[in-house]
N, C-alpha and C positions, 0 to 999 in steps of 0.2 A: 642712532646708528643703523639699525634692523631696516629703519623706514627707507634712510638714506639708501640700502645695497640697494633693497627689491625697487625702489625707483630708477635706479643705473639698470637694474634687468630690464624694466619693461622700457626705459627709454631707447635700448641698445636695441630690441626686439623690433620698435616701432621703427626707427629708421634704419633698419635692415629690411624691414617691408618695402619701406620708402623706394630705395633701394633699387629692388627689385623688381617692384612696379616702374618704375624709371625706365629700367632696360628692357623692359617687357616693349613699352607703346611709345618707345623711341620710335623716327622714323628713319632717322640716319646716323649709323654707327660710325665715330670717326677713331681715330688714335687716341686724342685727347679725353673722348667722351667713355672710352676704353679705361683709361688711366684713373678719371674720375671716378668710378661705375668700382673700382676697384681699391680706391681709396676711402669709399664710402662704405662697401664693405667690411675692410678690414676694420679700419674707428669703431665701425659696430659690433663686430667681435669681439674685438679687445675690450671695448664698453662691457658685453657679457658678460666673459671672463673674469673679468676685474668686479662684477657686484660678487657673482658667484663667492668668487676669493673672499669678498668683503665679509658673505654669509657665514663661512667660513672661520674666519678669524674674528669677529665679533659674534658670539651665538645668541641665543634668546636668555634673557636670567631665567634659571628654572623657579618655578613657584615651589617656597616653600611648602614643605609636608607638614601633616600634622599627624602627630608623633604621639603612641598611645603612653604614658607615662606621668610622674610624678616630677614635679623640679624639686631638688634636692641635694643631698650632699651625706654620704657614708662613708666614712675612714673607721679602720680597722681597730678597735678597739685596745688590743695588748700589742701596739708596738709603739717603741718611744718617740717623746714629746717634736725630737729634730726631726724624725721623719715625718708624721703628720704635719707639721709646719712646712715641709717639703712640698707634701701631697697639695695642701691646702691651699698655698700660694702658685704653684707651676698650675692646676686646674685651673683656680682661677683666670691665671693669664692666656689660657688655649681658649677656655672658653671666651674670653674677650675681646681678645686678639686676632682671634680666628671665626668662620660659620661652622664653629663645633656646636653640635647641642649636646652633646653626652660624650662622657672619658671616661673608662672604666680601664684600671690599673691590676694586671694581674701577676703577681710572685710568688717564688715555691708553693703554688697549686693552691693559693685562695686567694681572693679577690682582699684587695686591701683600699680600693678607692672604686667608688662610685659617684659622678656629679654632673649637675646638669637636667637632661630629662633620666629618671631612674626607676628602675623595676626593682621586686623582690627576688628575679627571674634566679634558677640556679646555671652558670654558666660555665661550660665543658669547652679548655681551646680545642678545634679540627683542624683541618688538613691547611686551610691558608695560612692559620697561622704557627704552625708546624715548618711551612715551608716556609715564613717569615724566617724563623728560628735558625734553619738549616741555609738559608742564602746569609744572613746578617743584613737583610737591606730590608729597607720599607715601603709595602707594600699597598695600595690605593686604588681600591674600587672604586670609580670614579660614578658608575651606575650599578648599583647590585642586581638591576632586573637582567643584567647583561652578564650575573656571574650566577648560576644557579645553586654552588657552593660556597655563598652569603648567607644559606640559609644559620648559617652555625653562629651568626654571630645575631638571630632571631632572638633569645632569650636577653640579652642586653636592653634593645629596644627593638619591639620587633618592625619590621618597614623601614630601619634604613635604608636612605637615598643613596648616601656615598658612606665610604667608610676608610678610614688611617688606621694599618696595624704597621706597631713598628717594636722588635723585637729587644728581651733587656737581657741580650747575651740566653743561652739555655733556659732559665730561669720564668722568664713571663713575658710580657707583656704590655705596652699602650696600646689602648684600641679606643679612637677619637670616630664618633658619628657625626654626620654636618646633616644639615637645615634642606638640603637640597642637591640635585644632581650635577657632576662636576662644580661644585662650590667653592674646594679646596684649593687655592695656587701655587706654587711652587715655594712661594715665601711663606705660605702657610705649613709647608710642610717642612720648612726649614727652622720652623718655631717652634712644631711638633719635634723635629730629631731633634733642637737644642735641647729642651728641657729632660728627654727621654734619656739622652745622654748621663745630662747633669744626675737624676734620680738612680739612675744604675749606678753607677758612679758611686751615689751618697749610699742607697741599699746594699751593695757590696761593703763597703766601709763596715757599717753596722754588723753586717756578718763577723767582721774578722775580729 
């Protein structure tokens, strides 16, 4: 796809030159040769235009990162059996489902799920996901180098590419990291808020 656009660039380039040399060492300009001279222009344009577009709407896959951590899996010891079979199956299926590498589940102020790539790290939610918390919508870095208040979510794994926070009512917490920058698609975040859903949902339950 990538090779297809920039070959449309440089074809549309090259007979716009054509082109233009054409009308340059003409020796007799008529109506028609007018008409031509300006049909051949425009195709070239549009030719442009349309790789350009192409670049655009197909990008480069970004190369995976390599991500300082452990693969693993940590569920919170003192909470019951339904809920860890919660935690345990919904991880599984992000990270499978999706180019998540690490999901770290956070409620009433301790971490109860870690999986994927995993640190020891101790981790304090900040201001994104505060403001997760205070819209109810979810939120997606899609390049952290383009958010300089990514740093906060450094102790999970540090060097995420992209990052999914999606909030569990006041309370906490999904925060899913991927493999690479914009990796995430719309169906994957739609995989993300199902399950994030369902676990609020089941966690609230257990409270009451």
């Amino acid at each position: 796809m990538q090779t297809s656009s920039v070959s449309i660039i440089i074809g549309s380039i090259f007979l716009l030159i054509l082109a233009v040399l054409n009308a340059i060492t003409v020796d007799i300009v008529t109506p028609s040769f007018q008409r031509a001279e300006v049909l051949a222009a425009t195709g070239s344009i549009v030719l442009l235009l349309l790789g350009i577009l192409w670049l655009d709407v197909v990008p480069n896959k970004s190369t995976k990162v390599q991500l300082m951590g452990e693969n693993g899996l940590f569920i919170k010891e003192n909470i019951d059996d339904s809920s860890k079979n919660e935690l345990a199956w919904g991880s599984h299926l992000i990270l499978t489902a999706t180019p998540a590498s690490t999901i770290l589940v956070y409620w009433e102020g301790k971490i109860i799920l870690r999986r994927g790539i995993i640190t020891s790290n101790k981790f304090i939610p900040g201001d994104i996901c505060k403001r997760s918390s205070k819209t109810g919508k979810i939120i997606s870095l899609v390049n952290t180098s383009m958010y300089p208040g990514s740093a906060e979510f450094d102790p999970i794994v540090k060097g995420l590419p992209s990052i999914i926070i999606y909030p569990l009512n006041s309370s906490g917490w999904v925060i899913v990291g991927g493999w690479s920058k914009r990796c995430f698609s719309k169906s994957d975040e739609q995989w993300i808020i199902g399950w994030s859903e369902k676990l609020k949902e089941h966690l609230i339950e257990k409270q009451t």
